[in-house]
Residue frames relative to the residue before (quaternion, step in Angstrom):
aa qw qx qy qz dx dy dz
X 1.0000 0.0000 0.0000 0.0000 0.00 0.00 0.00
X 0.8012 -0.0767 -0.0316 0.5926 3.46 1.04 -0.58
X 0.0482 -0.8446 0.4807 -0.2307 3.37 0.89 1.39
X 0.7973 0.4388 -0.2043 0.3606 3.04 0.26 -1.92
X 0.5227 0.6546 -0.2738 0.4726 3.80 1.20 -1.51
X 0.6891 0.5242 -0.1850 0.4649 3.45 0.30 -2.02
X 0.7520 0.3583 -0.2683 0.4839 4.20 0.08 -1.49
X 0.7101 0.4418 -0.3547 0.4181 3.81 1.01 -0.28
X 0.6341 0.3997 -0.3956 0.5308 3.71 1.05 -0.52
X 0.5806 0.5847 -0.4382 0.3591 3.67 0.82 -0.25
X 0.5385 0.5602 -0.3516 0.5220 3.98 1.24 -1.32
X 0.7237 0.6297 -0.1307 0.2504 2.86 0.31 -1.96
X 0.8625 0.1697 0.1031 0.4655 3.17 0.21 -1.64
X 0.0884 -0.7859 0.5087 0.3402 3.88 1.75 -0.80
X 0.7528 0.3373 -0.3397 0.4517 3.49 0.46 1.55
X 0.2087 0.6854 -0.6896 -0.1055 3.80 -0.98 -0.02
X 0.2304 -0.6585 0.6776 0.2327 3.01 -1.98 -0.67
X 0.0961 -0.7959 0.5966 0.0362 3.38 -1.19 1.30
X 0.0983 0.9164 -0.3490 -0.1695 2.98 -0.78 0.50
X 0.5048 0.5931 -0.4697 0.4157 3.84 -0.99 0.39
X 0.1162 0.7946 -0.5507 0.2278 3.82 1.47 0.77
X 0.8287 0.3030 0.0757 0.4645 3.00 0.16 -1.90
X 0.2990 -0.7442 0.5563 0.2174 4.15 -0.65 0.53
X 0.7217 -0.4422 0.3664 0.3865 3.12 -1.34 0.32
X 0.7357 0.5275 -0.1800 0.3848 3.74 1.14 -0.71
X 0.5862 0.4315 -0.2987 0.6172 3.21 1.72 -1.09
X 0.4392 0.6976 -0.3842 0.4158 4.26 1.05 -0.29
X 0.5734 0.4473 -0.1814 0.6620 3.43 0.49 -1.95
X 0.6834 0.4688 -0.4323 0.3553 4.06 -0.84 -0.73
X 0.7143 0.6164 -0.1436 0.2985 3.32 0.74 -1.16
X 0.6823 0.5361 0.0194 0.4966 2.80 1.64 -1.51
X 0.7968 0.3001 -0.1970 0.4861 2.73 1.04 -0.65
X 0.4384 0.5509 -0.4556 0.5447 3.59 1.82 0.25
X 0.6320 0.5239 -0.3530 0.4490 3.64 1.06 -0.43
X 0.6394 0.4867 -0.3221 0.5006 3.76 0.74 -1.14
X 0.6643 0.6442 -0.1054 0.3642 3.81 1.22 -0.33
X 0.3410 0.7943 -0.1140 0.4897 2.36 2.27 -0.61
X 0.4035 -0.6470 0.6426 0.0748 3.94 -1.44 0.95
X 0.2056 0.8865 -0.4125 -0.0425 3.17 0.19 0.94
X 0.3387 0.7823 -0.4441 0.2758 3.51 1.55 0.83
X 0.5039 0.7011 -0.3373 0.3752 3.36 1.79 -0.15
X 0.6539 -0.6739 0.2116 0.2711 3.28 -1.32 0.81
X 0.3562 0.7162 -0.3117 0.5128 3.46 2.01 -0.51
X 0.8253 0.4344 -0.2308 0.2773 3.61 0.69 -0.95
X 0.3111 -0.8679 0.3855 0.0370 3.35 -0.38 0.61
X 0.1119 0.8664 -0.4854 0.0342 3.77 0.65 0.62
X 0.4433 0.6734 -0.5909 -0.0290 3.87 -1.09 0.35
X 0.8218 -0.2952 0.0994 0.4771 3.78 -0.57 -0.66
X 0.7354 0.4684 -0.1221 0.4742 2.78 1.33 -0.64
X 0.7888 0.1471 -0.0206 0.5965 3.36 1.00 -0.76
X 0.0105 0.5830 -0.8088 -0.0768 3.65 -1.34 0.39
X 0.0234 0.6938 -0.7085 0.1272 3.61 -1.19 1.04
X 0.0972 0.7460 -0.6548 -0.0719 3.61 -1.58 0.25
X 0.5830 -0.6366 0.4777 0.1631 3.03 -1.14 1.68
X 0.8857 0.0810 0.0782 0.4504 3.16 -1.01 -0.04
X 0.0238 0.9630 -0.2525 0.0916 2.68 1.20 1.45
X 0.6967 0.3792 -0.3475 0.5000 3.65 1.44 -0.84
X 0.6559 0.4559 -0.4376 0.4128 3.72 1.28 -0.64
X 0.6460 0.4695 -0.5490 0.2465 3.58 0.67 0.70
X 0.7499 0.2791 -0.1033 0.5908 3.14 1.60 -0.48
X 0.3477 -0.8215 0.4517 -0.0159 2.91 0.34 1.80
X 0.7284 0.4990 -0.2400 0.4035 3.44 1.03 -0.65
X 0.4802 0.5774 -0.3666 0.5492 3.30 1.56 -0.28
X 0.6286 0.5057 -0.5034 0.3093 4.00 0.16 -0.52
X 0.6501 0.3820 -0.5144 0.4084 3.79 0.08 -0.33
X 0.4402 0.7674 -0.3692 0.2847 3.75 1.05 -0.27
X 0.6518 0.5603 0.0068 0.5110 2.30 1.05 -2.18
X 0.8087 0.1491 -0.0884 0.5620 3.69 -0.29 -1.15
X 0.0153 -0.7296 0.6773 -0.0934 3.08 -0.28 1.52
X 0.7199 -0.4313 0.2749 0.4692 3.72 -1.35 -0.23
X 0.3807 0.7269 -0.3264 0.4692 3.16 1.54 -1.41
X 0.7918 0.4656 -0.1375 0.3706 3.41 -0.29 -1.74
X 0.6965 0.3564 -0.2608 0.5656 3.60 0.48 -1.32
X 0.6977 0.4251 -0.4243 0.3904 4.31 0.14 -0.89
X 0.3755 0.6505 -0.4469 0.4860 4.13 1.58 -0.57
X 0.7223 0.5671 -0.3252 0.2257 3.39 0.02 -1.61
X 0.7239 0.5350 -0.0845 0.4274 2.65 1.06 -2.54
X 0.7077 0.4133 -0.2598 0.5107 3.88 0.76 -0.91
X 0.6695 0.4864 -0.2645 0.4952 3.52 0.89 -0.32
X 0.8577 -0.0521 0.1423 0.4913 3.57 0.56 -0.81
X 0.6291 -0.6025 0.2828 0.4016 4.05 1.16 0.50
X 0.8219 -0.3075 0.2213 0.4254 2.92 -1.68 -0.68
X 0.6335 0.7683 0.0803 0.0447 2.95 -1.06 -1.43
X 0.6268 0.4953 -0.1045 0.5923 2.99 1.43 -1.24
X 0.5284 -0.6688 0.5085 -0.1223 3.19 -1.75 1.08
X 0.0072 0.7721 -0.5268 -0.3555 3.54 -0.58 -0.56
X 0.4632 -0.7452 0.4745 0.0706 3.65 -0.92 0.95
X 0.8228 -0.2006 0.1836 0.4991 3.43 0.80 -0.90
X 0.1761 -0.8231 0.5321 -0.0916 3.37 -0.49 1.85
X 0.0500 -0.7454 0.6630 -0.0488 3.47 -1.38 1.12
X 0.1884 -0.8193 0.5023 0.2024 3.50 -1.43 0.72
X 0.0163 0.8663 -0.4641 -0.1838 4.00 0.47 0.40
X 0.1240 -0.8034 0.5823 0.0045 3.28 -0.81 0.83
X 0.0704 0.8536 -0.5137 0.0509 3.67 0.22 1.17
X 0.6401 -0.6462 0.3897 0.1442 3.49 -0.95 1.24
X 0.7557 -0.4544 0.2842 0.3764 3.38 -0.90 0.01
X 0.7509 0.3894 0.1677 0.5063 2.77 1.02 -2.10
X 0.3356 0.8176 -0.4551 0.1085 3.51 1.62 -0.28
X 0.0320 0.7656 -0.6103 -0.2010 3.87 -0.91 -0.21
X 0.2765 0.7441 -0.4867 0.3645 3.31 1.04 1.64
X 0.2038 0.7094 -0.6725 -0.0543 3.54 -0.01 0.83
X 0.3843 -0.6677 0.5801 0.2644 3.17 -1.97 -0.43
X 0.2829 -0.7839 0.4368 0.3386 3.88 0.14 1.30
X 0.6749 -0.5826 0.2542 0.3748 3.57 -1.36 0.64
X 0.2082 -0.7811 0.5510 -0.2072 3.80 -1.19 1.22
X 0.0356 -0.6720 0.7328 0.1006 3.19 -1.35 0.48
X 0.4084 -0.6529 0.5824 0.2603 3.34 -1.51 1.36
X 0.3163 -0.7711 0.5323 -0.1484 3.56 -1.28 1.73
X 0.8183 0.4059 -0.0215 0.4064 3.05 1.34 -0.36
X 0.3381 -0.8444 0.3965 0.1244 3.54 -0.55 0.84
X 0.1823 -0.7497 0.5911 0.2351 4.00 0.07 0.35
X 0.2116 0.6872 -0.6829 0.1291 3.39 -1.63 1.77
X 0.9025 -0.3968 0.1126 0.1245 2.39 -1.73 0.31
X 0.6682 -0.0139 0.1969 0.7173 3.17 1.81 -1.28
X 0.5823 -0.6370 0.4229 0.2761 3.62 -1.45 0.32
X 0.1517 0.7602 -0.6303 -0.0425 3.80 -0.16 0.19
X 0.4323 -0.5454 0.6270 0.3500 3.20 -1.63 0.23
X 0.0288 0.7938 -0.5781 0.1867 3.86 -0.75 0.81
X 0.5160 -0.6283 0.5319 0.2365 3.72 -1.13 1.24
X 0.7717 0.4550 -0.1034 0.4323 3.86 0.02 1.41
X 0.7599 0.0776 -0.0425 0.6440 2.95 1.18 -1.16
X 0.3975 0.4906 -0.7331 0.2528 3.10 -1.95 1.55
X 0.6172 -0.2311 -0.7466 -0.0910 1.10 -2.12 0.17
X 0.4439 -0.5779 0.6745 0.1184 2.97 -2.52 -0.09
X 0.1501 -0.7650 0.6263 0.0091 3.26 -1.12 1.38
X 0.0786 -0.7721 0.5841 0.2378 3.93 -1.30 -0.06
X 0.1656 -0.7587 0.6299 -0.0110 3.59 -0.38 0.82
X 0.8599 -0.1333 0.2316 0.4349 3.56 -1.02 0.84
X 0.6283 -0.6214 0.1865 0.4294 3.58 1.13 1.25
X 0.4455 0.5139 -0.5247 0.5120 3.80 1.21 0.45
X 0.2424 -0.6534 0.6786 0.2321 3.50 -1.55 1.00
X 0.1699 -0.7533 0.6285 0.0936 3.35 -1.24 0.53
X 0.0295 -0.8276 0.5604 0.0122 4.03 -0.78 0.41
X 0.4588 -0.6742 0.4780 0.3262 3.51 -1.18 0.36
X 0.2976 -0.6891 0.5912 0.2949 4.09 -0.17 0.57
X 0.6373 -0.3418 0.5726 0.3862 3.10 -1.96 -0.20
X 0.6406 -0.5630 0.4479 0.2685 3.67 -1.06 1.00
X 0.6032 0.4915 -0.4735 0.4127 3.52 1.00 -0.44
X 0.5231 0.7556 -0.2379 0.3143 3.30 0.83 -1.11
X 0.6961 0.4072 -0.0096 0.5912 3.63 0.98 -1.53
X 0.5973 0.5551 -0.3004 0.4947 3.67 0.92 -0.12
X 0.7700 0.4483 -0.1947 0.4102 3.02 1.21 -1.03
X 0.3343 0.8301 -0.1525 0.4195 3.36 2.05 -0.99
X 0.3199 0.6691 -0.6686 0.0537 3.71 -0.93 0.37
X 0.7753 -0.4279 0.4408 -0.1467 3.07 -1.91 0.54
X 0.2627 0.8000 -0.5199 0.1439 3.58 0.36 0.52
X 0.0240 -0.7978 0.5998 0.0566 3.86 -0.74 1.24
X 0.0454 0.8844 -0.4222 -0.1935 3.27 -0.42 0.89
X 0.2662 -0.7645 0.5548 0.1920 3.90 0.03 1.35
X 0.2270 -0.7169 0.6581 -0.0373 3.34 -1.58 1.60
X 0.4980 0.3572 -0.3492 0.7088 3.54 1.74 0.47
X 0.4714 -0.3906 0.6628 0.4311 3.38 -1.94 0.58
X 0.0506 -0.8300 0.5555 0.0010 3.51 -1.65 0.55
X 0.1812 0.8749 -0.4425 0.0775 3.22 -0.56 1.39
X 0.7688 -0.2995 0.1350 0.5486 3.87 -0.93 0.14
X 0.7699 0.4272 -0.2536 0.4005 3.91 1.10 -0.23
X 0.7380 0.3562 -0.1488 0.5535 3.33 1.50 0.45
X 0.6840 -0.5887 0.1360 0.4088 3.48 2.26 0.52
X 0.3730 0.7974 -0.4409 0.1752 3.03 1.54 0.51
X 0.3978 -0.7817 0.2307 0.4212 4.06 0.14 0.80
X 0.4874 -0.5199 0.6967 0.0821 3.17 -1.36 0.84
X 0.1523 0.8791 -0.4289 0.1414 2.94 -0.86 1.96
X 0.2277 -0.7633 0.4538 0.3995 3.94 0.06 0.17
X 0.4239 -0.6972 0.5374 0.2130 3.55 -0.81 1.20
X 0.8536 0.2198 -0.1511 0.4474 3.55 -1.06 0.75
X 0.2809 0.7502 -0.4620 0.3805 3.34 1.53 0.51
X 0.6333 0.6834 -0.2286 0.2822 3.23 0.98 -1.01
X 0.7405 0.4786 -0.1374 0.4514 3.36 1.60 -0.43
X 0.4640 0.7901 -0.1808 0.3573 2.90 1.89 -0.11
X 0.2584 -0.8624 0.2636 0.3464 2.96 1.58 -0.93
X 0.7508 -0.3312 -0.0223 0.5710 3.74 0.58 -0.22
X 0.0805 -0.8008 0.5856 -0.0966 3.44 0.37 1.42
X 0.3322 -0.4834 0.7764 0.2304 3.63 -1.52 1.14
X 0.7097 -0.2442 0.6439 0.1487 1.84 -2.82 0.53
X 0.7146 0.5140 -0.1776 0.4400 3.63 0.47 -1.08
X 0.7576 0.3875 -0.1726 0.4961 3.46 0.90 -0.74
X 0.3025 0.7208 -0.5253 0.3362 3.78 1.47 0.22
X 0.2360 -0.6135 0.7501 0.0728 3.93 -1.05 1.33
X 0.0003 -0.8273 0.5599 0.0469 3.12 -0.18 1.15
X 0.4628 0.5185 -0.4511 0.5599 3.82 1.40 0.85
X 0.5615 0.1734 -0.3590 0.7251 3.89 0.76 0.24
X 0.8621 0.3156 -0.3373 0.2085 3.59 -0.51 -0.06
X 0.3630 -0.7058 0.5529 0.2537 3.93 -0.98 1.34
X 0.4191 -0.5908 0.6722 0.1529 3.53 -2.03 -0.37
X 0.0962 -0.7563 0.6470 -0.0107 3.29 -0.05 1.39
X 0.1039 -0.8054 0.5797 0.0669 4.05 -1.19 0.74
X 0.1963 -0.9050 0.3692 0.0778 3.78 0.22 0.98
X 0.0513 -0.7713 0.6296 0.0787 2.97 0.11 1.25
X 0.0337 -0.6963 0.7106 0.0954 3.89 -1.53 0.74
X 0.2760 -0.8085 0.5005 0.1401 3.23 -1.13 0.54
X 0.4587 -0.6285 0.2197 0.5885 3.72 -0.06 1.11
X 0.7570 0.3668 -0.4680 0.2707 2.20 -2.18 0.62
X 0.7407 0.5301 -0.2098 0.3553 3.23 0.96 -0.78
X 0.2836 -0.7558 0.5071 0.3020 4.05 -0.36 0.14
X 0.3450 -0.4021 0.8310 0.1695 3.17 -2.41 0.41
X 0.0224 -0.5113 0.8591 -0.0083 3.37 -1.75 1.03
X 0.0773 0.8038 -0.5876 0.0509 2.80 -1.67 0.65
X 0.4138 -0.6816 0.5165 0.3122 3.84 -0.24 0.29
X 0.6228 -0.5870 0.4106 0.3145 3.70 -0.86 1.15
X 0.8293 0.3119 -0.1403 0.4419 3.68 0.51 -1.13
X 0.3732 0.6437 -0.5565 0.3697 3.33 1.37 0.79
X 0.2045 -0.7635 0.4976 0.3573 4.15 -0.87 0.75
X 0.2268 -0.7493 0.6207 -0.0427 3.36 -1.56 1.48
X 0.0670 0.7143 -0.6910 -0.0879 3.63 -1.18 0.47
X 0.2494 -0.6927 0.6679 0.1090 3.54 -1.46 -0.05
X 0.2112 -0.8445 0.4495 0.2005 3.62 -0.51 1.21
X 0.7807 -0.2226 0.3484 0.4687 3.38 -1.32 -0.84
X 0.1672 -0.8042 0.4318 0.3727 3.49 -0.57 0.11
X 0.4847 -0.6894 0.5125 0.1649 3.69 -1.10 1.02
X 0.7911 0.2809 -0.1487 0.5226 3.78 0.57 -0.79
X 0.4202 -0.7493 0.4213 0.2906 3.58 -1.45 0.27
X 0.2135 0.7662 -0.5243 0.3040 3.09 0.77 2.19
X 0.5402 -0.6108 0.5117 0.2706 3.79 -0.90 0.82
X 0.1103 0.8247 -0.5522 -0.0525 3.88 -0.84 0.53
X 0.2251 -0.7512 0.6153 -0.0808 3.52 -0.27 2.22
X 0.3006 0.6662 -0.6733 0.1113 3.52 -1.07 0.49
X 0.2749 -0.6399 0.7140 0.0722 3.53 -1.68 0.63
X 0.1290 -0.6947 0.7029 -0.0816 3.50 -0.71 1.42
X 0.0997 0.6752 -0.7227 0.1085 3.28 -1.00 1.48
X 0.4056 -0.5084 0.7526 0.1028 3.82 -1.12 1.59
X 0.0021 -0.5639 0.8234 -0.0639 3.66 -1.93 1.40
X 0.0803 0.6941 -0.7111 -0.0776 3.07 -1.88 0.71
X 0.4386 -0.7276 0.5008 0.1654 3.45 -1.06 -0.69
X 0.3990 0.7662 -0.1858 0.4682 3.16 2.25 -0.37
X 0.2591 -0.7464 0.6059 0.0932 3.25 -0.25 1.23
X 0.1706 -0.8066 0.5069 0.2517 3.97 0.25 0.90
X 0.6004 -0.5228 0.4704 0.3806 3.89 -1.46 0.86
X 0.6116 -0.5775 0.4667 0.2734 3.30 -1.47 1.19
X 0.6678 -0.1845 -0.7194 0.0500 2.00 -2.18 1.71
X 0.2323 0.7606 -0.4665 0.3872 3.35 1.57 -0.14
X 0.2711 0.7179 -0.6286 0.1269 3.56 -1.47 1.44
X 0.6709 -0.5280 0.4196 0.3083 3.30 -1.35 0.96
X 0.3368 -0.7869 0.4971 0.1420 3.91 -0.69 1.07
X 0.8357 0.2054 -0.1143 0.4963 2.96 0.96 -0.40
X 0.2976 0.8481 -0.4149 0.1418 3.37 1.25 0.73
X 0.2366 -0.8588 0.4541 0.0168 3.69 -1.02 1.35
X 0.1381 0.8380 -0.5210 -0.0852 3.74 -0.26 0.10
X 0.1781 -0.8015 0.5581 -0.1202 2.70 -0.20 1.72
């Protein structure tokens, strides 16, 4: 139904937004499987600015039928095939008042299981006991993105701020942005509604300015069987 639109801003732009995935009802569910939530665990993250949880669906197992709804899974398939997985789930939860931004970036990294030395991948980072590594570039090309925003979301409450067609660039600093050949794309989504996006697209997220809430679930898909002994930490099949 909106394939064609969607597979061209994706080449094109290494992003779209659709919206009306999720209803107002399957929204509420979420939220409130989240407010429900244990958050003395280490995955969780609480301060003024931010409440996030790592590994977000393998902590709340009960949230995945939520999550992979039909909606969600027929997106995938019409957007990008079989096959695919999810790899690595976050929940941000930014306050009104937050003065958390995030300066502009491309996600580089993969979350496993354990460190090997391997032709391709480094560097290597550990965060809160999750290794993380850089793949081979093929690897991230192939990768997409799914944000799903449980607040309407716009430039005054962190909606990201993106350079379209970054995505092809291959590893492009923050520092190296020609901002005289390069535009600013701002994504507003409205709940319910999703941000796809290719990993190596560059993204930032400002401060917020207005007194709007900003929920979103970031879940990383691949399809990449990863080289032995090397495994996905957070692999789902949903």
């Amino acid at each position: 139904m909106y394939k064609a639109i969607h597979l061209q801003n994706m080449a094109d732009n290494g992003y779209t937004v659709i919206s009306h995935v999720y209803d107002r009802a399957k929204v509420n569910a979420i939220i409130d499987t989240i407010n429900k939530a244990d958050t003395s665990k280490v995955t969780f993250r609480k301060t003024d600015d931010l409440f996030a949880i790592r590994q977000f669906i393998k902590e709340l197992t009960s949230i995945k039928p939520l999550i992979f709804t039909t909606n969600l899974k027929q997106l995938i398939t019409q957007l990008f095939g079989e096959g695919y997985f999810a790899v690595k789930s976050i929940y941000f939860d930014k306050p009104e008042k937050s003065n958390w931004f995030v300066a502009y970036h491309q996600d580089l990294t993969l979350s496993v299981n354990q460190k090997v030395e391997l032709p391709g991948f480094g560097p290597w980072t550990i965060k809160q006991n999750q290794f993380a590594v850089q793949p081979p570039i093929a690897i991230l090309n192939e990768n997409f993105t799914i944000r799903i925003h449980l607040d309407d979301t716009d430039e005054t409450n962190g909606a990201l701020k993106v350079i379209p067609g970054s995505h092809a660039k291959g590893v492009y600093r923050a520092e190296n942005i020609n901002w005289e050949v390069e535009k600013e794309d701002v994504c507003a989504v409205p709940q319910g509604g999703v941000m796809v996006m290719r990993p190596l697209l560059l993204h930032a997220s400002n401060r917020s300015t207005g007194n709007k809430r900003r929920r979103v679930i970031h879940i990383e898909f691949s399809k990449v069987d990863l080289p032995e002994p090397l495994q996905w930490s957070e692999k789902e099949i949903f």
